[in-house]
C-alpha positions as CSV (number, residue, x, y, z in Angstrom):
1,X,42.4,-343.7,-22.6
2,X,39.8,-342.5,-25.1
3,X,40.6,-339.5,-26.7
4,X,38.1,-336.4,-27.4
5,X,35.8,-338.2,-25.3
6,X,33.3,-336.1,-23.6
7,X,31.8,-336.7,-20.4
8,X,28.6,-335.3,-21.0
9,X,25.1,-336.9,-20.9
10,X,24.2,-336.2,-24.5
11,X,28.0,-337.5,-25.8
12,X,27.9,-335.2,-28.9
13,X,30.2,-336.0,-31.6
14,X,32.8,-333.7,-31.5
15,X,34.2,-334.4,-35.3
16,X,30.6,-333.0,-36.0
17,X,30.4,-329.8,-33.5
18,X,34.2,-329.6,-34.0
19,X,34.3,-327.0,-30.8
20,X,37.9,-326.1,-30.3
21,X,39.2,-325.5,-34.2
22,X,36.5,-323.5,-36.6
23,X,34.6,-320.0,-36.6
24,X,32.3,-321.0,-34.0
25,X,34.7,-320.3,-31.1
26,X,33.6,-316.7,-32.2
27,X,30.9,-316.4,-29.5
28,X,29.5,-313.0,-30.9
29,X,27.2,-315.4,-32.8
30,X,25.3,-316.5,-30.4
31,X,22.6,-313.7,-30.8
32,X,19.8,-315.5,-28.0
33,X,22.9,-315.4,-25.2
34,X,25.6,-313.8,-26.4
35,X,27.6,-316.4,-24.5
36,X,29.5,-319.9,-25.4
37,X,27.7,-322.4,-27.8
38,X,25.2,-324.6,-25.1
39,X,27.3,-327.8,-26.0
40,X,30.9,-326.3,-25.7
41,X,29.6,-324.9,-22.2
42,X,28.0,-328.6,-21.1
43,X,31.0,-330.5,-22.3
44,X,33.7,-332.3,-20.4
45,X,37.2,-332.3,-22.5
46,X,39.3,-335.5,-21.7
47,X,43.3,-334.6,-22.6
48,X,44.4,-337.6,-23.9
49,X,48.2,-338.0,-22.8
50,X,48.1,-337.6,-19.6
51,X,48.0,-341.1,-17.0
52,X,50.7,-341.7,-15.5
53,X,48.7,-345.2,-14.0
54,X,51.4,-348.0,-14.7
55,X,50.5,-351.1,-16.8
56,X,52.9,-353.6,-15.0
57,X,51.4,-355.0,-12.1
58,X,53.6,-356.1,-10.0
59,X,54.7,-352.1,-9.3
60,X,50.9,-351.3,-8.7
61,X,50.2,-352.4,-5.3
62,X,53.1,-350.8,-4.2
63,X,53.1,-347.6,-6.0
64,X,49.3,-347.1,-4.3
65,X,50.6,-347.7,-1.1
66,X,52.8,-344.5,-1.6
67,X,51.0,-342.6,-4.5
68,X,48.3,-340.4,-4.7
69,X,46.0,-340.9,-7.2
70,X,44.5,-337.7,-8.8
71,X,42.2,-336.9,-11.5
72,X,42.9,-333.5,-12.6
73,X,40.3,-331.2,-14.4
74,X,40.4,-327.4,-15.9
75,X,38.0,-324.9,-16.9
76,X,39.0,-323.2,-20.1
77,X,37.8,-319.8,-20.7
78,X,38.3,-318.5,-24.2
79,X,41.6,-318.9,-25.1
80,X,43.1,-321.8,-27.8
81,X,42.4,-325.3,-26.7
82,X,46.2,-325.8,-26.9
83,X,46.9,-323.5,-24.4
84,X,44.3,-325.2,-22.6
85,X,45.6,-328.7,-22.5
86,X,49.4,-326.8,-22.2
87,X,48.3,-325.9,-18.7
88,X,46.9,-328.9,-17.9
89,X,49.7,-330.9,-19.0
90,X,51.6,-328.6,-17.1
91,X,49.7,-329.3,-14.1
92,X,50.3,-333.0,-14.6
93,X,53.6,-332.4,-14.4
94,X,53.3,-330.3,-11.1
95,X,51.2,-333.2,-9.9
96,X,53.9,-336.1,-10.6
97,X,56.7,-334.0,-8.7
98,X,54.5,-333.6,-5.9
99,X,54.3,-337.5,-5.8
100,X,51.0,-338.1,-7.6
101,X,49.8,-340.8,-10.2
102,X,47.3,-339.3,-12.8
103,X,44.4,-341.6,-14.0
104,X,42.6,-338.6,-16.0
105,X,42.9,-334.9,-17.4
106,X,39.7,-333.3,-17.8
107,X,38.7,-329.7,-19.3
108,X,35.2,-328.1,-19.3
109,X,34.8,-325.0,-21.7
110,X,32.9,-322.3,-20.2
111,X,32.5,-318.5,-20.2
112,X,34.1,-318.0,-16.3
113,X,34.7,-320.6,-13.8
114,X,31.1,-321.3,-11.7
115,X,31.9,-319.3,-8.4
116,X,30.1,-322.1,-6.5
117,X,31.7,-325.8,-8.1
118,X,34.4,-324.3,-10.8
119,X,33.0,-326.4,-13.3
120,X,29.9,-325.9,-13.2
121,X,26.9,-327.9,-11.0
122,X,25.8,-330.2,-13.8
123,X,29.3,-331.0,-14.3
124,X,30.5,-332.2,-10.8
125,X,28.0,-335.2,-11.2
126,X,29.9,-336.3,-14.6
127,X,33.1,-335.5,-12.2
128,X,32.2,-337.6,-9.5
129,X,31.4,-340.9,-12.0
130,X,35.2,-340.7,-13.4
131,X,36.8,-340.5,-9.4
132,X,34.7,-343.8,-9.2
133,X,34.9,-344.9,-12.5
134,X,39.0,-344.6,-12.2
135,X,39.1,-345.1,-8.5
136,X,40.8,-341.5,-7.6
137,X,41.6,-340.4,-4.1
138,X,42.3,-337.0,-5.0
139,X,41.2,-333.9,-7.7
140,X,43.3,-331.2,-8.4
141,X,42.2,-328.2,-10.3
142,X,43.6,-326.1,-12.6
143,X,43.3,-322.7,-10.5
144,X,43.0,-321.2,-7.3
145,X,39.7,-322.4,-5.6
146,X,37.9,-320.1,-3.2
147,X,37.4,-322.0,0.2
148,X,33.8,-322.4,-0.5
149,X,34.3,-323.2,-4.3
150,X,37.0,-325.9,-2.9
151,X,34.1,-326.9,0.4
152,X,31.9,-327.2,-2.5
153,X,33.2,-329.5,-4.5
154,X,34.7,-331.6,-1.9
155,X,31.2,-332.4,-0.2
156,X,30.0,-333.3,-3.9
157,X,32.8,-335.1,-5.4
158,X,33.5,-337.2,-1.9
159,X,37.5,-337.2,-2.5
160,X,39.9,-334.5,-1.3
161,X,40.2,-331.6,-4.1
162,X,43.7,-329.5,-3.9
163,X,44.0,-326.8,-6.2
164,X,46.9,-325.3,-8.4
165,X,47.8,-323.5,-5.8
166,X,47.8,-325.6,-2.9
167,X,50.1,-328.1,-5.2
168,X,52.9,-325.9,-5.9
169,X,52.9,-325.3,-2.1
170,X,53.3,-328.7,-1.1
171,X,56.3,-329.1,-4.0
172,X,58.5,-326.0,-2.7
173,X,57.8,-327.3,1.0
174,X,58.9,-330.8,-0.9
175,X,62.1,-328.8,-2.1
176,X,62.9,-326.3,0.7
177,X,66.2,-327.1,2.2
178,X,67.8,-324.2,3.9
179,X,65.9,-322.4,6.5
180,X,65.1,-319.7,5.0
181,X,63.9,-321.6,2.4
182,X,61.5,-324.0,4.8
183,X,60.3,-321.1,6.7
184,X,59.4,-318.7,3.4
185,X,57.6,-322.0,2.6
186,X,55.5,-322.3,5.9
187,X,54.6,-318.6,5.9
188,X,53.0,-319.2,2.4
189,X,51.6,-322.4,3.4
190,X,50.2,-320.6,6.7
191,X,48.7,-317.6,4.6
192,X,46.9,-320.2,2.1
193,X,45.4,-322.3,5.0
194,X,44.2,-319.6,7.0
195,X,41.3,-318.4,5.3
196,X,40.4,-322.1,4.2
197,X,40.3,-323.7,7.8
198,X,37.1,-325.6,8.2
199,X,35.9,-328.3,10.3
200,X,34.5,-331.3,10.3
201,X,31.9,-332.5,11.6
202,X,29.8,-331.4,15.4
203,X,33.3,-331.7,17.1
204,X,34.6,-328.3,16.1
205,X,30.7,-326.4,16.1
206,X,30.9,-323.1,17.7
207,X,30.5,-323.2,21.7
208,X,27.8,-321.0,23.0
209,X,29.8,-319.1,25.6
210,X,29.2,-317.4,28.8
211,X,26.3,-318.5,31.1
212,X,23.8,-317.1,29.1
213,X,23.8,-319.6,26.3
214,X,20.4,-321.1,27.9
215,X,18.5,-324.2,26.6
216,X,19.3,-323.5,22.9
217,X,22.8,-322.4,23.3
218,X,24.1,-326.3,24.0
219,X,23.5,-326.9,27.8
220,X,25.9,-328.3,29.8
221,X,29.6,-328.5,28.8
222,X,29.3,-326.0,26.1
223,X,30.0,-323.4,28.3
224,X,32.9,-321.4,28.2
225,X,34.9,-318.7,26.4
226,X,32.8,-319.0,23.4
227,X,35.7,-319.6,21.1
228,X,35.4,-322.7,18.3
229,X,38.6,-324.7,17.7
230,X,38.5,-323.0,14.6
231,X,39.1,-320.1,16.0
232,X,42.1,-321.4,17.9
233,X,43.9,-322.5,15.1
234,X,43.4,-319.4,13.4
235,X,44.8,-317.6,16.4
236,X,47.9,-320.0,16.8
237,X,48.0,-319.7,13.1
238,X,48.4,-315.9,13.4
239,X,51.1,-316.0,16.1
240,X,53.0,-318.5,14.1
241,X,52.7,-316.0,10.9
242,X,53.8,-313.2,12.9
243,X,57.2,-315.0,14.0
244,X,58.1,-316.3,10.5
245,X,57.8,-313.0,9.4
246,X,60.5,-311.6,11.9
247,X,62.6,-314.7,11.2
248,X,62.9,-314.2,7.6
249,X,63.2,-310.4,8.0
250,X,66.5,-310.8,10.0
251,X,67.7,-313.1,7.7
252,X,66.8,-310.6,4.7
253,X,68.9,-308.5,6.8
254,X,72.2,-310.9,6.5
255,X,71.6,-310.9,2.7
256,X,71.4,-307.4,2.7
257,X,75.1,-307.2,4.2
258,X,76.2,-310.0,2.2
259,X,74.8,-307.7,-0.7
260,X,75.9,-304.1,0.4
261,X,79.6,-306.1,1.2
262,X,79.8,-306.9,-2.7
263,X,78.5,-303.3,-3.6
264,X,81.3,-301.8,-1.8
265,X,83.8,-303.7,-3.4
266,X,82.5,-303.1,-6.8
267,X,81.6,-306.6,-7.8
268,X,79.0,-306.8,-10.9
269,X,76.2,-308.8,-10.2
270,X,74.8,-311.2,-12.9
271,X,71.1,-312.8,-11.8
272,X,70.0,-316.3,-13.8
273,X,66.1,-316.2,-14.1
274,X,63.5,-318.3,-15.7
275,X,60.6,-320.5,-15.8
276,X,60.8,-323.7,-14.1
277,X,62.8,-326.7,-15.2
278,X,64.2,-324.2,-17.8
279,X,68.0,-325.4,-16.9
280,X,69.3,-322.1,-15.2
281,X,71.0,-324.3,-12.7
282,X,72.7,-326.8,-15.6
283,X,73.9,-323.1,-17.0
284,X,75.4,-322.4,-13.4
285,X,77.3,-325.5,-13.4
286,X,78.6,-324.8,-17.0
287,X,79.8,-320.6,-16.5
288,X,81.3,-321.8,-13.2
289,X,81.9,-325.2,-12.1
290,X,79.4,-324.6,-9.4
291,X,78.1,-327.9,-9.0
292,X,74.6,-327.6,-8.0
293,X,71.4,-330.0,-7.7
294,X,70.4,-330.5,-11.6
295,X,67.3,-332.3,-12.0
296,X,64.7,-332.9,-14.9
297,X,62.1,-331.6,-12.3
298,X,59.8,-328.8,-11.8
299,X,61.2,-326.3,-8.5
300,X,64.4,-328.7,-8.1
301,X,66.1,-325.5,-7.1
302,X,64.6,-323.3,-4.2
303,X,67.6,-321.8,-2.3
304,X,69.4,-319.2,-4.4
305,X,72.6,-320.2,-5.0
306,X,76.1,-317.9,-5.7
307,X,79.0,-318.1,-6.9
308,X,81.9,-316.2,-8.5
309,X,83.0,-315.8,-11.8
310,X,85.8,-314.3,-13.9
311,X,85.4,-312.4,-17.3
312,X,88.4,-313.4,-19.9
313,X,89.9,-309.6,-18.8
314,X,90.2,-311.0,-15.3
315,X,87.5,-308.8,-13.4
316,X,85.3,-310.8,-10.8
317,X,81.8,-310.9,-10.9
318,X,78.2,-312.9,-9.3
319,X,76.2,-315.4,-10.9
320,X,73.2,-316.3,-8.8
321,X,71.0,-319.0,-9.4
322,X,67.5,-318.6,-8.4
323,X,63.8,-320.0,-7.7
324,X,61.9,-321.1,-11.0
325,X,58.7,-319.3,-12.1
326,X,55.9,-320.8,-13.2
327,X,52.4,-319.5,-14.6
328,X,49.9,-318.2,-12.2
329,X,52.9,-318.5,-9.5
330,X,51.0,-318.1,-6.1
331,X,50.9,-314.9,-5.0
332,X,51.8,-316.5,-1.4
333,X,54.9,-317.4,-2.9
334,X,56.1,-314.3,-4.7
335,X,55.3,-312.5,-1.0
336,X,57.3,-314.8,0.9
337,X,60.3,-315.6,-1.1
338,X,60.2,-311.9,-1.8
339,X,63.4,-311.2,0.2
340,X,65.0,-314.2,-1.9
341,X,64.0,-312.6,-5.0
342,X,65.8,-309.2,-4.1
343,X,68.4,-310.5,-5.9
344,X,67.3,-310.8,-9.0
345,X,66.1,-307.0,-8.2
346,X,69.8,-305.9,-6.8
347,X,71.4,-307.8,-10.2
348,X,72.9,-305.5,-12.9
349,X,72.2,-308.1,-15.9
350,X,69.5,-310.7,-15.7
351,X,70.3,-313.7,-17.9
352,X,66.7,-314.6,-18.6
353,X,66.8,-318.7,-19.7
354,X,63.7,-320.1,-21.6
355,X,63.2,-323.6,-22.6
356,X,63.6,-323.9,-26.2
357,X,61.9,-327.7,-26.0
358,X,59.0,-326.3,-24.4
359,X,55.8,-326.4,-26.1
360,X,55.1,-322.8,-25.5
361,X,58.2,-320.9,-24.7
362,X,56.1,-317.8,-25.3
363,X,54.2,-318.1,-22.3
364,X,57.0,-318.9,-20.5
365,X,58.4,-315.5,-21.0
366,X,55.2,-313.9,-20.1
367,X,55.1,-315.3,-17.1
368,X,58.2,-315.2,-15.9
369,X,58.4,-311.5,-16.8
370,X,55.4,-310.7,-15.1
371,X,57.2,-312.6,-11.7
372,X,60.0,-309.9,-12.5
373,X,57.9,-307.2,-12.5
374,X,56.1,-307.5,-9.3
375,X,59.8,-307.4,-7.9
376,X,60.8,-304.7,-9.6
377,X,63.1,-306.2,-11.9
378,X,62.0,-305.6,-15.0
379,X,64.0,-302.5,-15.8
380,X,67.6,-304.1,-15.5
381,X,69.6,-304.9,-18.5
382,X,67.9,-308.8,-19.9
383,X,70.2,-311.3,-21.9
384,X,67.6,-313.5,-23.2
385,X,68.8,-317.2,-23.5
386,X,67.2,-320.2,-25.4
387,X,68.7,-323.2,-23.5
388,X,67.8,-327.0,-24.6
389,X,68.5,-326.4,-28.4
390,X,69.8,-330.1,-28.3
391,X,66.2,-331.3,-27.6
392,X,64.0,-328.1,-29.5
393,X,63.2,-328.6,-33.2
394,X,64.5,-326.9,-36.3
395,X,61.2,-324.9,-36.9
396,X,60.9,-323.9,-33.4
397,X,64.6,-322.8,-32.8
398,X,63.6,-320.8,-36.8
399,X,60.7,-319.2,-35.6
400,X,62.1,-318.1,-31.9
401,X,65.1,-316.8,-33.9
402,X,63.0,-314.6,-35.8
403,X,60.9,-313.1,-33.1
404,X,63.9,-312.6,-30.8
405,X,66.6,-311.7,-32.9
406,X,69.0,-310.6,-30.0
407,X,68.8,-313.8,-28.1
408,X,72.1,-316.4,-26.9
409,X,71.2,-320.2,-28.6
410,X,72.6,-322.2,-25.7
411,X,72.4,-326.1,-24.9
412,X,74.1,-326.7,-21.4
413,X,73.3,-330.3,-22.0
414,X,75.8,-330.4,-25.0
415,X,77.7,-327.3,-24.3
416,X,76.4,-325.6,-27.6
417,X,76.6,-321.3,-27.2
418,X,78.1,-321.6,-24.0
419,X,81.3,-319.6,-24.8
420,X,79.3,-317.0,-27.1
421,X,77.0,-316.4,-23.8
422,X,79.8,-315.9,-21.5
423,X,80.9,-313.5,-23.7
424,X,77.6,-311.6,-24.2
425,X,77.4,-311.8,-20.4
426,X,81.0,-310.1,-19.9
427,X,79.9,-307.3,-22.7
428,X,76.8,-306.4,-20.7
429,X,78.8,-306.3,-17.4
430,X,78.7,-302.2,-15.6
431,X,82.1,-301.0,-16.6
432,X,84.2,-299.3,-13.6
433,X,83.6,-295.9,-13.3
434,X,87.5,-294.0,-13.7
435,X,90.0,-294.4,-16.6
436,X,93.6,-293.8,-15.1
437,X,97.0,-294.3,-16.5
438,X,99.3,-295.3,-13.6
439,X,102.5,-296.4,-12.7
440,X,102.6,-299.1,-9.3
441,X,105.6,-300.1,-8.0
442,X,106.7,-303.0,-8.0
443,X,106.5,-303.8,-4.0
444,X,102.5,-302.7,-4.1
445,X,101.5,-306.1,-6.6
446,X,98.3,-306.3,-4.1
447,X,97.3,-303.4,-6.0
448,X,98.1,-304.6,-9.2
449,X,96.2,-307.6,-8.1
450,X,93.1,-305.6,-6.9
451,X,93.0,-303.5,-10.5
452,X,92.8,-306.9,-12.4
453,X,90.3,-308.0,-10.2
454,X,87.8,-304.9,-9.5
455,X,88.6,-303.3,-12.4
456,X,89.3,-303.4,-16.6
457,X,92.6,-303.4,-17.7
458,X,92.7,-301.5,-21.2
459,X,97.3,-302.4,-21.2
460,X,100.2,-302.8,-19.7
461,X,103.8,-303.3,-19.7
462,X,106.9,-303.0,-17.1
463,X,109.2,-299.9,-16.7
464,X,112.2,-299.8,-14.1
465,X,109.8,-297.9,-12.0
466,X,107.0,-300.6,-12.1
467,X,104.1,-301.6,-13.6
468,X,102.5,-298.6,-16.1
469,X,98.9,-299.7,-16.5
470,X,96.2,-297.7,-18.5
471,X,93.2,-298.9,-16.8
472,X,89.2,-298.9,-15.7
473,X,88.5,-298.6,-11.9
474,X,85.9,-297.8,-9.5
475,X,86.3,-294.6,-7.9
476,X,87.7,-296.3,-4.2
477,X,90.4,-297.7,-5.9
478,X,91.1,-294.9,-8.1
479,X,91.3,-293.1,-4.5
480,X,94.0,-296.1,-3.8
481,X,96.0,-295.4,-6.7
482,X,95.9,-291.6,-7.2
483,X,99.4,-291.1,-5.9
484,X,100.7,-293.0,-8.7
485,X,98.5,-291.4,-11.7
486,X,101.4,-290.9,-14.5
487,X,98.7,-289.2,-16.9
């Protein structure tokens, strides 16, 4: 695949405009429009990189059969060409879990999307040529279309066009195994679709309704209640809404017990959050043996997952893993797996993982931190974790060192930092409320049992009246053991 090729009419030599690395990109000197240089606006960007399309072809016929094949394309709006082709490449990757096979990445520089095409009118022409050129079924776009951006483009390009958002839909309903997981899905696919229902076609034209439709309102057989198809849908659509909503605030309500049961008994509650793919589940598995789905894929885990651990002083506590962020997560999604995401709200340390391999693991804490905030998260305690420090170079791991100084080097892959963050975990755990010295007797070791569970013991040694512990508790079991207090 040609690289810096540009899909305009002119083909300008971009070695001679050089658009994406000097001064120019300063668009304050463009004193007749005080916008983008004509030929950065006019261009189409290929990023080279990015086909997937196989060379052997014995796997081709059968990887069409079952394969979607997509040219994607971007609009980049002013910030660095790398971040540019970092989305896009991201989106490749979004595209491949879903199931696709990329013949083509394509970005267009311009001021703001065109609130019409997205890339622009002249540019869905140049489009068009490489879905035939490259024989594409399917565009995806790099942003959230507006139903008549996304009407638009499909009447001009001929092939189905999903955008950013519609894709990461189709992977969590892809990934979604429990039930609240499938039905937080469908109420975000539901809320996506409703707005962008359309028909196709005279067989889903309004109906003139009522008698008094006349000549012009359709004759005979067009009669009726005067509601389109359309409008059905829309109204099942609704009603179906309506009952997921109910469905997954009773099972919000289970959580919340689940929850409230673990408050009462004083159990700290540590919350593993992060971009996608960032390895928060391969972190699980090495803090507790828990054995979960790892997979070198993008939203591999959907359905929180918890499971108990135990600090080297012998005090329980929850380690939760949960859904992935990504940038410009759907809003859909945030909404509906809301109730799921509670928990990272309700946690008393966040352990927030980045990918140290990633190539902008900046970003990915901006994003994901922004995901936090609409939940309310953002003001619990954060242990900040650089995981995949096996596969992340030297300069990289240097210059993420420097800019975040207190952060846990971890490779769960290798097993590098693991102990150092189970200890930095322990030292941000809540400490138990009471300091008692007490003296249990030997027939009440439930007790004894309890204190090293729920609570901190600071020593302890064995009288001929029983055990004498000096120790941190939460104030119900302080109740417990006030008859004993020695002190």
């Amino acid at each position: 695949m040609p690289n810096n090729r540009t899909a305009s009419t002119s083909e300008p030599d971009f070695d001679e405009i050089d658009l994406w690395d000097d001064e120019d990109q300063n668009t304050d000197d463009d004193v007749t429009t005080g916008e983008l240089e004509l030929e950065d606006r006019h261009a189409l960007r290929r990023v080279a990189g990015l086909s997937t399309e196989l060379t052997d072809v014995t796997e081709v016929e059968y990887r069409q059969l079952r394969l979607e094949r997509v040219v994607l394309i971007g609009v980049w709006t002013g910030s660095s060409v790398t971040e540019a082709e970092n989305s896009l490449t991201e989106l490749a990757a979004l595209a491949e879990t879903a199931g696709s096979q990329i013949l083509e990445g394509l970005i267009q520089r311009r001021s703001r999307p065109d609130p019409a095409t997205f890339i622009g009118r002249g540019k869905v022409e140049e489009l068009g040529a490489v879905v035939r050129e490259t024989g594409a079924d399917t565009v995806i776009c790099d942003g959230e279309l507006s139903p008549s951006q996304l009407r638009n483009l499909e009447q001009q390009v001929k092939v189905k066009v999903v955008d950013r958002t519609a894709l990461i839909l189709d992977i969590f309903a892809q990934h979604a195994k429990s039930k609240e997981g499938k039905a937080q899905v469908e109420l975000a696919q539901l809320e996506y679709l409703v707005p962008r229902l359309r028909g196709w076609g005279e067989s889903l034209s309004r109906q003139a309704g009522g008698a008094g439709g006349g000549a012009s309102g359709g004759g005979v057989g067009l009669r009726g209640p005067g509601e389109t198809k359309l409008e059905i849908d829309r109204r099942r659509i609704r009603t179906r809404i309506a009952r997921l909503r109910r469905e997954i605030k009773a099972m919000k309500t289970v959580r919340e017990t689940k929850r409230a049961r673990r408050t009462r008994r004083s159990v700290p509650a540590v919350a593993i959050a992060g971009y996608t793919n960032a390895g928060k589940s391969s972190l699980l598995n090495k803090l507790t043996n828990a054995g979960v789905l790892v997979e070198n894929a993008l939203f591999a885990t959907l359905d929180p997952t918890t499971r108990r651990a135990y600090a080297s002083d012998g005090r329980v506590y929850t380690l939760s893993d949960t859904v992935g962020f990504v940038r410009h997560l759907p809003h859909q999604i945030v909404e509906a797996f809301r109730s799921t995401l509670e928990e990272v709200a309700e946690a008393d340390v966040v352990v927030h993982v980045v990918d140290g391999s990633h190539p902008d693991p900046e970003e990915q804490l901006r994003a994901v931190r922004e995901v936090l905030a609409e939940v309310g998260a953002d003001r619990l305690p954060e242990l900040l974790v650089v995981n995949k420090t096996d596969a992340a170079d030297e300069e990289t791991l240097l210059r993420l060192k420097r800019e975040w100084p207190d952060a846990i080097f971890v490779s769960a892959h290798t097993g590098r930092g693991i102990d150092e963050l189970r200890s930095a975990i322990e030292g941000r755990l809540p400490r138990p409320a009471v300091e008692i010295r007490v003296t249990v007797p030997y027939d009440r070791g439930d007790l004894v049992a309890q204190v090293h569970r729920r609570g901190e013991v600071l020593s302890t040694a064995h009288t001929g009246e029983g055990t004498e512990m000096h120790v941190r508790v939460d104030e119900a079991l302080a109740a417990e053991l006030s008859r004993w207090v020695t002190g």
